[in-house]
SEBATI-90048 format. One line per field, with one value per atom (N, C-alpha, C, CB): residue number from 1; residue in one letter; atom name; x, y, z. Coordinates in pm, 1 decimal. Last residue first. Glycine has a CB too. Layout:
<pts>
pos NUM / ... $
code A / ... $
site CA / ... $
xx X / ... $
yy Y / ... $
zz Z / ... $
</pts>
This chain:
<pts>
pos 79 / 79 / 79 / 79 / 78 / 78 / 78 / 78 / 77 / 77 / 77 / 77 / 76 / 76 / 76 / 76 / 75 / 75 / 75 / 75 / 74 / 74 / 74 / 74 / 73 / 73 / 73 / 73 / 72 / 72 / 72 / 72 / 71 / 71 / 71 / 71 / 70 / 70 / 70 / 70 / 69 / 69 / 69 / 69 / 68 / 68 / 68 / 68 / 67 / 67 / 67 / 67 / 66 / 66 / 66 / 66 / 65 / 65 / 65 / 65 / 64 / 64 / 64 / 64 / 63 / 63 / 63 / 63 / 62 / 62 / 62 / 62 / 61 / 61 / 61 / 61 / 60 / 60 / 60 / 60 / 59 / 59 / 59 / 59 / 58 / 58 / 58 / 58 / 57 / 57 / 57 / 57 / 56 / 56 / 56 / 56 / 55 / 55 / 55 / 55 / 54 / 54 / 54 / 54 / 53 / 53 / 53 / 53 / 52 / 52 / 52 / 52 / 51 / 51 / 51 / 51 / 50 / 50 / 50 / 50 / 49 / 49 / 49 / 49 / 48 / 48 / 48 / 48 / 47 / 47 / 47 / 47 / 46 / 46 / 46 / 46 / 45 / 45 / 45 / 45 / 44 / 44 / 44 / 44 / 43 / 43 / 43 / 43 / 42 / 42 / 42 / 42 / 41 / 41 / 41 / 41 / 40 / 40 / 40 / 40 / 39 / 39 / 39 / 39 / 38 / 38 / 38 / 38 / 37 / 37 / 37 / 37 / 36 / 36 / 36 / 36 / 35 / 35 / 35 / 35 / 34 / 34 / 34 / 34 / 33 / 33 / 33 / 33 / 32 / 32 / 32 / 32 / 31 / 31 / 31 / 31 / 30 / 30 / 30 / 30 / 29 / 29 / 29 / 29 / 28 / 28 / 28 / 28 / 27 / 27 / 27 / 27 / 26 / 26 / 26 / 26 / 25 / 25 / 25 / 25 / 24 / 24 / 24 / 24 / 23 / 23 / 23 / 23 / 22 / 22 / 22 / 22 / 21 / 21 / 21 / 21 / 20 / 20 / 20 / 20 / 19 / 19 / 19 / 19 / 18 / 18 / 18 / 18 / 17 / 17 / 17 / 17 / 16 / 16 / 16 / 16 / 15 / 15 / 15 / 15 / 14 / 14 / 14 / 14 / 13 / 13 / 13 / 13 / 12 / 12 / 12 / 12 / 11 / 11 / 11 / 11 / 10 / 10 / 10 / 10 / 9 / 9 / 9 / 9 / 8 / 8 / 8 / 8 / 7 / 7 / 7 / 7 / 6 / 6 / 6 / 6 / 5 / 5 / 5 / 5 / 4 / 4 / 4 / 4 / 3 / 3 / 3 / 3 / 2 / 2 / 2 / 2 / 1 / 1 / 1 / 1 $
code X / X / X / X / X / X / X / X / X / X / X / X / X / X / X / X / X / X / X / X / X / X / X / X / X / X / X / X / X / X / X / X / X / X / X / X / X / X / X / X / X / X / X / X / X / X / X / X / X / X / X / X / X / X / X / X / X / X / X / X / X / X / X / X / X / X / X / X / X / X / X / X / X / X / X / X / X / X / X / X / X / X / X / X / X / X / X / X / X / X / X / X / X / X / X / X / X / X / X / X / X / X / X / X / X / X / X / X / X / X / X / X / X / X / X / X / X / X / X / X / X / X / X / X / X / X / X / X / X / X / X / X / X / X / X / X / X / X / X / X / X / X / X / X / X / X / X / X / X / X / X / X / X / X / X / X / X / X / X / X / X / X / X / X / X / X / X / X / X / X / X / X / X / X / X / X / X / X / X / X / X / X / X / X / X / X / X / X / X / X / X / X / X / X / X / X / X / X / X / X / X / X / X / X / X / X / X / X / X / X / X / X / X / X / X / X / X / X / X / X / X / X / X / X / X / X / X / X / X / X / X / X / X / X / X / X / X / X / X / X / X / X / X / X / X / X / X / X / X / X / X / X / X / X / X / X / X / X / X / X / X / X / X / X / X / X / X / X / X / X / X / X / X / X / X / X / X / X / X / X / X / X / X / X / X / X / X / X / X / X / X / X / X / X / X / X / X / X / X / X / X / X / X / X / X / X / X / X / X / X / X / X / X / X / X / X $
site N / CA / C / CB / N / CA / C / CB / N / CA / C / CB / N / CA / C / CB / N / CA / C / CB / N / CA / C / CB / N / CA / C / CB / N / CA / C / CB / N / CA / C / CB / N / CA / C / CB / N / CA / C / CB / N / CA / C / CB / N / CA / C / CB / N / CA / C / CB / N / CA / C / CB / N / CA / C / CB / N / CA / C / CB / N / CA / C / CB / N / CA / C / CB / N / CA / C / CB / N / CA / C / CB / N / CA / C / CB / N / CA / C / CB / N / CA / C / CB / N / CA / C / CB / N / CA / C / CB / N / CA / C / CB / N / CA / C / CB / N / CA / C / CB / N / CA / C / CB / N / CA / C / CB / N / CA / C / CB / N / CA / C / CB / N / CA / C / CB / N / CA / C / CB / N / CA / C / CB / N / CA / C / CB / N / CA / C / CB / N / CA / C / CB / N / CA / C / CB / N / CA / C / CB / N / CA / C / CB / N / CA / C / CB / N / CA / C / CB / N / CA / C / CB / N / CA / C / CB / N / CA / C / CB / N / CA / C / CB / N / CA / C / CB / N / CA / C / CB / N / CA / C / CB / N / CA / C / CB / N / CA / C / CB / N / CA / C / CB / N / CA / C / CB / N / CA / C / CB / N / CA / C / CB / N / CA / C / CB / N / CA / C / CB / N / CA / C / CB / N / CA / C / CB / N / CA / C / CB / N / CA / C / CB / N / CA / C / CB / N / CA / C / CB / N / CA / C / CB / N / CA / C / CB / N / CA / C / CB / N / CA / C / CB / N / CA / C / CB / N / CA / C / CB / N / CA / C / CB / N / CA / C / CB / N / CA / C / CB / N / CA / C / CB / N / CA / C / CB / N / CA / C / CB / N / CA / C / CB / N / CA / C / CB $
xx 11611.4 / 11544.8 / 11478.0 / 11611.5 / 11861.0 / 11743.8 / 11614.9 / 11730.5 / 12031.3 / 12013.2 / 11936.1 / 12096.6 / 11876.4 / 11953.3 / 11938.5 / 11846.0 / 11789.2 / 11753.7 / 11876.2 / 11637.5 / 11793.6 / 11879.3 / 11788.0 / 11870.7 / 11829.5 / 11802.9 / 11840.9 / 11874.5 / 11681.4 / 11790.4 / 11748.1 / 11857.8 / 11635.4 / 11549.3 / 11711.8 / 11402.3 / 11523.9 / 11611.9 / 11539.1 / 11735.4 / 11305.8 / 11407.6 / 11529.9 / 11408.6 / 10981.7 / 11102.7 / 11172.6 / 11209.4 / 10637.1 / 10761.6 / 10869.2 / 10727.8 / 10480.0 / 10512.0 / 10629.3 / 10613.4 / 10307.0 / 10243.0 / 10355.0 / 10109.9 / 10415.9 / 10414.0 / 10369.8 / 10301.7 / 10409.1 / 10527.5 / 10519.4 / 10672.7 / 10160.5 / 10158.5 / 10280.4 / 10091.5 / 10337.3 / 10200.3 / 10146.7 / 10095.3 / 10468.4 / 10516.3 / 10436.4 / 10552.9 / 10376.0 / 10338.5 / 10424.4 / 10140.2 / 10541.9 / 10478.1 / 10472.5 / 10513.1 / 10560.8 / 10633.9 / 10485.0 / 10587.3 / 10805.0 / 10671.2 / 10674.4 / 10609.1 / 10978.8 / 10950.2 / 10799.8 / 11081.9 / 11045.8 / 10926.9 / 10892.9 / 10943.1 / 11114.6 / 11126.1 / 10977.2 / 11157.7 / 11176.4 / 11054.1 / 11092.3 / 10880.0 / 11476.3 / 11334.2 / 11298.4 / 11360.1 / 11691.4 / 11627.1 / 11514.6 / 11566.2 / 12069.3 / 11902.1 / 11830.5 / 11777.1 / 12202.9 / 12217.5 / 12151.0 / 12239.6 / 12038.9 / 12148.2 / 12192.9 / 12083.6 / 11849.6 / 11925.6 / 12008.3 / 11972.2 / 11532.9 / 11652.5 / 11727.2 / 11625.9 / 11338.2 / 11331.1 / 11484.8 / 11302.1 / 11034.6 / 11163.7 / 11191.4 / 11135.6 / 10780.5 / 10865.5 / 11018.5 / 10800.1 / 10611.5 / 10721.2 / 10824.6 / 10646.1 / 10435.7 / 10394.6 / 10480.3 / 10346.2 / 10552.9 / 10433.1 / 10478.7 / 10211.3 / 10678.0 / 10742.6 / 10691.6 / 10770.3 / 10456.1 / 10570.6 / 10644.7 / 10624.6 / 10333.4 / 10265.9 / 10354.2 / 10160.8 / 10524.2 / 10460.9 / 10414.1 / 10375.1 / 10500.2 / 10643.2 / 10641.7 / 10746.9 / 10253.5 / 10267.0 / 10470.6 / 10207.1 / 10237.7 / 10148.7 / 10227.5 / 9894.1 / 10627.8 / 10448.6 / 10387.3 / 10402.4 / 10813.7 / 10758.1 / 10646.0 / 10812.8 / 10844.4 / 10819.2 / 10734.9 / 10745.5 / 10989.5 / 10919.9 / 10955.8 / 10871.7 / 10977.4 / 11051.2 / 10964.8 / 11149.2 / 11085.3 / 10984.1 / 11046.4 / 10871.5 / 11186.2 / 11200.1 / 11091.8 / 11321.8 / 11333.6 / 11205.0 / 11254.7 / 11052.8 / 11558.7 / 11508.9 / 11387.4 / 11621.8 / 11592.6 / 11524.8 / 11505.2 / 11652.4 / 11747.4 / 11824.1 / 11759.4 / 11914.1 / 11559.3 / 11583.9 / 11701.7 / 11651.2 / 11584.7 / 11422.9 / 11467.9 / 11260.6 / 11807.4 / 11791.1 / 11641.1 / 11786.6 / 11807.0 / 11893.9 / 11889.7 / 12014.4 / 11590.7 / 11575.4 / 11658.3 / 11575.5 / 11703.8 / 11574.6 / 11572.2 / 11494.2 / 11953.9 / 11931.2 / 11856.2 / 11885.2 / 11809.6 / 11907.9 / 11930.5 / 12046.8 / 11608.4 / 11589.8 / 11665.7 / 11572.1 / 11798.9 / 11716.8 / 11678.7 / 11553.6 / 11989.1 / 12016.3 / 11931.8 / 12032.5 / 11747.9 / 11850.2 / 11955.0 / 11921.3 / 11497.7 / 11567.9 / 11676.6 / 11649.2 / 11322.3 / 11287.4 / 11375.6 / 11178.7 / 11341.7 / 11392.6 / 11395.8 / 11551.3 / 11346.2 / 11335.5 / 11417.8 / 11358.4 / 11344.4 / 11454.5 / 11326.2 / 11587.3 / 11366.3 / 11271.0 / 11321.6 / 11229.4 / 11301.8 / 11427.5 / 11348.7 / 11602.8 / 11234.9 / 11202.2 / 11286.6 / 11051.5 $
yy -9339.1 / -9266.2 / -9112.8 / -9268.1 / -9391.1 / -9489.2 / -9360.0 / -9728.1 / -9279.9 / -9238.3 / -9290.1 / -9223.7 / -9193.3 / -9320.3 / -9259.1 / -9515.2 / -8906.0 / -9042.6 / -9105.5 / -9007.8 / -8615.6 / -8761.5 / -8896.6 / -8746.8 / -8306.2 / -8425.5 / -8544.4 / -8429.7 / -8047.2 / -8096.6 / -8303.2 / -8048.0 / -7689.3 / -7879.6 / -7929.7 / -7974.8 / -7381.5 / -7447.5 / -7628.8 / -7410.4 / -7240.6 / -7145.3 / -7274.9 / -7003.1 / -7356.3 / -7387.9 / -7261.7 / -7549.8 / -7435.8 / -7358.3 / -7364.9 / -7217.3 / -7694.6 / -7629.7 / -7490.9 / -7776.4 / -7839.8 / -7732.1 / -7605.0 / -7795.1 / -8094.6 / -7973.7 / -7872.5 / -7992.4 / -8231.4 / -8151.8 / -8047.3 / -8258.9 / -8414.5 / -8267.9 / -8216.0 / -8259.6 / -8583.9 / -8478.2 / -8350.4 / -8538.3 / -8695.9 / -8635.3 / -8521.9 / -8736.6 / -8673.2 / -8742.7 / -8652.3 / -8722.8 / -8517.6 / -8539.1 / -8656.7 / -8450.4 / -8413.7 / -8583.0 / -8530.0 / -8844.9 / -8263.1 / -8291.6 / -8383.4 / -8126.9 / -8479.0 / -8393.0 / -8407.4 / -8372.8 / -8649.0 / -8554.5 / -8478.5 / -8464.6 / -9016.8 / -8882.2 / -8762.6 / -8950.7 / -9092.7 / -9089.9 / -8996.5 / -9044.5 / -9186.3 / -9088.7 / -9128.3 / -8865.3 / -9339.7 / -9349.4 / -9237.5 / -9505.0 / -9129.4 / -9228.0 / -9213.3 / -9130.5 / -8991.3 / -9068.3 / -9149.0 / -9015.1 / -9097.5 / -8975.2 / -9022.1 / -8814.0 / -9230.4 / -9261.3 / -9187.7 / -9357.5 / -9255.5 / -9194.8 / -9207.9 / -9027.1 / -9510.5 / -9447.9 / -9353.5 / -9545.3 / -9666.9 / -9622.6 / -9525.7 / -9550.5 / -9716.3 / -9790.6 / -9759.9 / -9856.8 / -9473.3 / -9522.0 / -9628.4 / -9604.8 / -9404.0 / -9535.9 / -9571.0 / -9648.9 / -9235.3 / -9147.7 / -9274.8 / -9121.0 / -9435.2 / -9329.8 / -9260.7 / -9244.6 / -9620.6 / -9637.6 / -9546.6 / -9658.2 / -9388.1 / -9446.1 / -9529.8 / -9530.3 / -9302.5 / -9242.6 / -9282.6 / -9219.0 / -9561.1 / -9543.8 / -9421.4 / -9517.9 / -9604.1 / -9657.2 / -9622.0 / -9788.6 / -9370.9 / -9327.5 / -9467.9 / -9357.8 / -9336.4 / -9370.2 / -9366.4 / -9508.8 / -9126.8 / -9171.2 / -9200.0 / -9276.7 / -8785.4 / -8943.6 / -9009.2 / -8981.6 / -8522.5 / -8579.7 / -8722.2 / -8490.6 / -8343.6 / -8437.9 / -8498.1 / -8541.3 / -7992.9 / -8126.5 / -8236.6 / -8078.2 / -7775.2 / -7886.3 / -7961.7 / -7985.5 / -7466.7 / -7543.5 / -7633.7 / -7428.6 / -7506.4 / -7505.9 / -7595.6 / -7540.3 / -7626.0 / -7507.2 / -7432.9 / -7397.9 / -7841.6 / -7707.9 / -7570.7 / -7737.9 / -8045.5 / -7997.2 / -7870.8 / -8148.5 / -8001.7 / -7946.0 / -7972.3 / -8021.3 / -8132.9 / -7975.6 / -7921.0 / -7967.6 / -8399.7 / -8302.1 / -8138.4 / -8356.3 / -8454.0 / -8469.5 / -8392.4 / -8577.5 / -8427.6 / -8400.6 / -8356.6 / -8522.3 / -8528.3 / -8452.7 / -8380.1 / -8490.2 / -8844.2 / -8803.6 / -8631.0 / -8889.1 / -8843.7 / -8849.7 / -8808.9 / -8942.1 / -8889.0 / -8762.9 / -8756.2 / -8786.3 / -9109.8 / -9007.8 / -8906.0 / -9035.2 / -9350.3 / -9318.3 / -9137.3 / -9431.3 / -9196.0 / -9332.0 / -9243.3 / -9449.2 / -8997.8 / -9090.9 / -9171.7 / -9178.6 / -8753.9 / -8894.0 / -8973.2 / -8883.2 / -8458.1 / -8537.2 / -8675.7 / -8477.2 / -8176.9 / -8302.3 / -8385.2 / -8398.9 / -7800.9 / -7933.0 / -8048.0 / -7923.9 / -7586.4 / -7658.9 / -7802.2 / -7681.0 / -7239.8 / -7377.1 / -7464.2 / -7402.1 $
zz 6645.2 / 6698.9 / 6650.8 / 6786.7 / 6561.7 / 6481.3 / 6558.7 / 6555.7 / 6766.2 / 6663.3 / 6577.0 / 6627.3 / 7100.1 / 7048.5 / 6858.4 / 7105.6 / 7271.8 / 7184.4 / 7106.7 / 7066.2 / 7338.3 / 7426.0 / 7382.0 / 7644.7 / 7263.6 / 7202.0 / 7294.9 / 7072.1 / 7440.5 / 7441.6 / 7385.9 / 7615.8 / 7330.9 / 7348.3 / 7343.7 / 7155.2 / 7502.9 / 7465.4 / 7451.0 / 7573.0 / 7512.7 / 7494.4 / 7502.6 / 7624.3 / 7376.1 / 7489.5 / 7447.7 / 7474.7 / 7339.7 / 7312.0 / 7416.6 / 7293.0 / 7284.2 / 7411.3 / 7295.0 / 7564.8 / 7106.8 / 7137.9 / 7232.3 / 7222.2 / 7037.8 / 6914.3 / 7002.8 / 6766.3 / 7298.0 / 7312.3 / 7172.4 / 7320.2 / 7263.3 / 7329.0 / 7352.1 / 7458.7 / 7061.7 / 7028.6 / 7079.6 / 7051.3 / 7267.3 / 7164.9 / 7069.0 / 7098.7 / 7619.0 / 7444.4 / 7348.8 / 7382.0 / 7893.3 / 7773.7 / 7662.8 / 7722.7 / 8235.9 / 8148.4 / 8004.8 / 8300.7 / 8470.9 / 8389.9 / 8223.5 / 8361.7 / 8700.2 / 8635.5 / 8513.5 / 8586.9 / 8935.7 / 8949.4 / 8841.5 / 9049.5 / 8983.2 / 8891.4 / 8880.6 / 8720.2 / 9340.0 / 9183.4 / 9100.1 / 9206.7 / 9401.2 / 9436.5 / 9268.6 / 9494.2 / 9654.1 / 9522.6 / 9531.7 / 9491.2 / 9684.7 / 9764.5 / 9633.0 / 9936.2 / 9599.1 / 9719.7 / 9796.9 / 9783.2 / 9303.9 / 9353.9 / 9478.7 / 9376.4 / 9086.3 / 9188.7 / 9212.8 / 9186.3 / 8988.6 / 8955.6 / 9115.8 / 8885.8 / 8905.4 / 8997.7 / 8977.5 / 9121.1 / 8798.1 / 8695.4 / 8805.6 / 8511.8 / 8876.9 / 8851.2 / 8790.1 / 8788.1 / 8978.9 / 9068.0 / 8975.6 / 9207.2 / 8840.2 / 8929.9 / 8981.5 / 8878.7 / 8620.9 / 8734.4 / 8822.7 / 8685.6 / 8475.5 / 8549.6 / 8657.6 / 8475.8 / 8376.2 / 8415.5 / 8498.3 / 8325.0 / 8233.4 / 8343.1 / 8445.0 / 8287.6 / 8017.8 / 8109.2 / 8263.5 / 8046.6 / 7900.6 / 7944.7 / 8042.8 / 7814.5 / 7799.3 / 7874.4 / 7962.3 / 7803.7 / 7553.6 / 7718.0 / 7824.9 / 7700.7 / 7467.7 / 7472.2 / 7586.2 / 7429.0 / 7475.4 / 7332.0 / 7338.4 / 7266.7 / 7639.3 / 7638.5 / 7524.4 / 7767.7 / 7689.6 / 7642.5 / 7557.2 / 7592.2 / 8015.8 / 7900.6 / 7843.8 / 7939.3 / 8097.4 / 8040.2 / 7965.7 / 7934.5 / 8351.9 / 8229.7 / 8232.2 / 8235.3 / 8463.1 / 8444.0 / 8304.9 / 8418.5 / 8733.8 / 8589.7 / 8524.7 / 8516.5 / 8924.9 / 8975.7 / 8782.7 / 9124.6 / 9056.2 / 9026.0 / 8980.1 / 8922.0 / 8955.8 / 9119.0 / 9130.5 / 9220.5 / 8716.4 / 8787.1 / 8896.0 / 8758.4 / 8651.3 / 8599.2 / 8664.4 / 8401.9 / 8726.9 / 8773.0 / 8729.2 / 8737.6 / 8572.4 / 8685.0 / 8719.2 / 8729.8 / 8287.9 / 8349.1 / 8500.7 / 8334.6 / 8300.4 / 8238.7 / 8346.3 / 8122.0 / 8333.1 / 8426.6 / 8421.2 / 8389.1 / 8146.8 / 8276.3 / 8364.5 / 8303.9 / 7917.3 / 7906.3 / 8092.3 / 7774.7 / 8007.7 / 7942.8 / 7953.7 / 7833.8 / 8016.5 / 8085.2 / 8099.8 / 8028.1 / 7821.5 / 7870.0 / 7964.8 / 7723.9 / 7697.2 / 7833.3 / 7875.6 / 7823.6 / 7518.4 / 7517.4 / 7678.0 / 7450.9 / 7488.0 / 7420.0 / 7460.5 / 7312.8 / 7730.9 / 7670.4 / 7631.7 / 7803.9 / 7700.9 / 7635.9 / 7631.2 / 7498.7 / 7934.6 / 7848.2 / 7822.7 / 7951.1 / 7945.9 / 7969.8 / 7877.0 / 7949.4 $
</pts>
């Protein structure tokens, strides 16, 4: 399982393109509302057409728990 860290532009794209390729991924998201944002459609990834981002979406809190075989960093460096 492959762990991306960082909700913005960058980790999503990542994300998304690696769970429709059939690798399991999570990303993990700074706050509950940037979550809810994503589930609700508002933040939509664009390939030849728009779609909802499907992947599985964490708190930072519930990402201490996961174990991965790989994390991939995609935060801004203040970050």
């Amino acid at each position: 399982m492959i762990l991306i860290i960082g909700g913005g532009a960058l980790g999503i794209t990542f994300a998304t393109k690696l769970h429709r390729a059939g690798t399991a991924v999570k990303l993990v998201v700074r706050s509950k509302e940037l979550i809810n944002k994503i589930k609700s459609g508002k933040f939509l990834f664009f390939d030849t057409a728009s779609h909802k981002i499907d992947v599985p979406l964490l708190r930072p809190d519930e990402a201490r728990e996961e174990t991965a075989d790989m994390i991939l960093v995609a935060v801004k460096a203040y970050d």
